[in-house]
Structure formats: structure tokens, C-alpha cells
N, C-alpha and C positions, 0 to 999 in steps of 0.2 A: 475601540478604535486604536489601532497599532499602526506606526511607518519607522522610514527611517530616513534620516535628511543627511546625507555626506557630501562634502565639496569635493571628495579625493574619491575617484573613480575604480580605482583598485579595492576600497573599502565596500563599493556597491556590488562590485565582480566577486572576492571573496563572499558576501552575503549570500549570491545569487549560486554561487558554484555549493555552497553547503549547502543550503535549503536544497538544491537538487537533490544533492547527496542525500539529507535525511528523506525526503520522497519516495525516492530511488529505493533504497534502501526497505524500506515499507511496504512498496508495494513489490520488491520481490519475495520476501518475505512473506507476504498475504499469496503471493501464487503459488509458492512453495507446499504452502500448505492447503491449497485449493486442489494443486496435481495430488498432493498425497490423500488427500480427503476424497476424491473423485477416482483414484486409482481402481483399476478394471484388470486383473493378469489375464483373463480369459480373453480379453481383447487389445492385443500387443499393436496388431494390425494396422487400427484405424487412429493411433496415437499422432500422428502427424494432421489427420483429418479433423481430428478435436480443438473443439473453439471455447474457451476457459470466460465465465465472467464476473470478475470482479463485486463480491454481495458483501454485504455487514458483516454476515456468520464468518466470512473470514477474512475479514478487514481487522474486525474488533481484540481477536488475541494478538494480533500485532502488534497493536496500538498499545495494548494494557501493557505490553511488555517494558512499550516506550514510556508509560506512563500519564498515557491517556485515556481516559475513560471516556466511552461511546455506550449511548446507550438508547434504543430503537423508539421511537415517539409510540403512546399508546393508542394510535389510531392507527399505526402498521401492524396487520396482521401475521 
């Protein structure tokens, strides 16, 4: 169980604007490397029409970068 109790409301805004940030931050990172992972040259074309979705395989090198370790329950195949 993790919070955070501040009476000074700037303190709550600064927490909330960084967490974004590191989120942010992660999950462009994770699609970065889902465009480069999923890259097609043969098909320049339908690049606009392409719907990307966010999975563990490339969630998890992000994370480790940040220094978090994920790792896939043994009941996921």
C-alpha cells in the first residue's frame, strides 16, 4: 500500500505532472519499438491505416531499461 497525503496543492500537481511524465515517457518508448518491431517496407502504403497494440513483448524492454522487472504469469501462454 503506497499514497501520498500533502496539505500544499502544488506538491499534489508536481507529483501528478511527473508520474505522467514517467508513463508518457514508457509508453512512447514501448511503441517505438512495436513500429520498429512490426515494420513492413513492402507496405509504405497502408502505414496510416495500421492500428498498433500495446503487449508485454514490448512493454517489458522498456521497463527493464527503467529498472523494472515484468515478468508474464505461468499460466500465460
Amino acid at each position: 500500500m503506497a499514497g501520498f497525503e500533502s496539505t500544499d496543492p502544488r506538491m499534489s500537481r508536481l507529483l501528478s505532472v511527473t508520474a505522467q511524465k514517467f508513463i508518457t515517457d514508457i509508453i512512447n518508448e514501448a511503441f517505438i519499438h512495436c513500429k520498429s518491431k512490426n515494420a513492413n517496407p513492402a507496405s509504405k502504403a497502408k502505414v496510416k491505416d495500421r492500428k498498433y497494440t500495446l503487449t508485454l513483448e514490448d512493454l517489458a524492454p522498456v521497463l527493464n531499461e527503467y529498472g523494472i522487472t515484468v515478468k508474464k504469469p505461468p499460466y500465460f501462454v
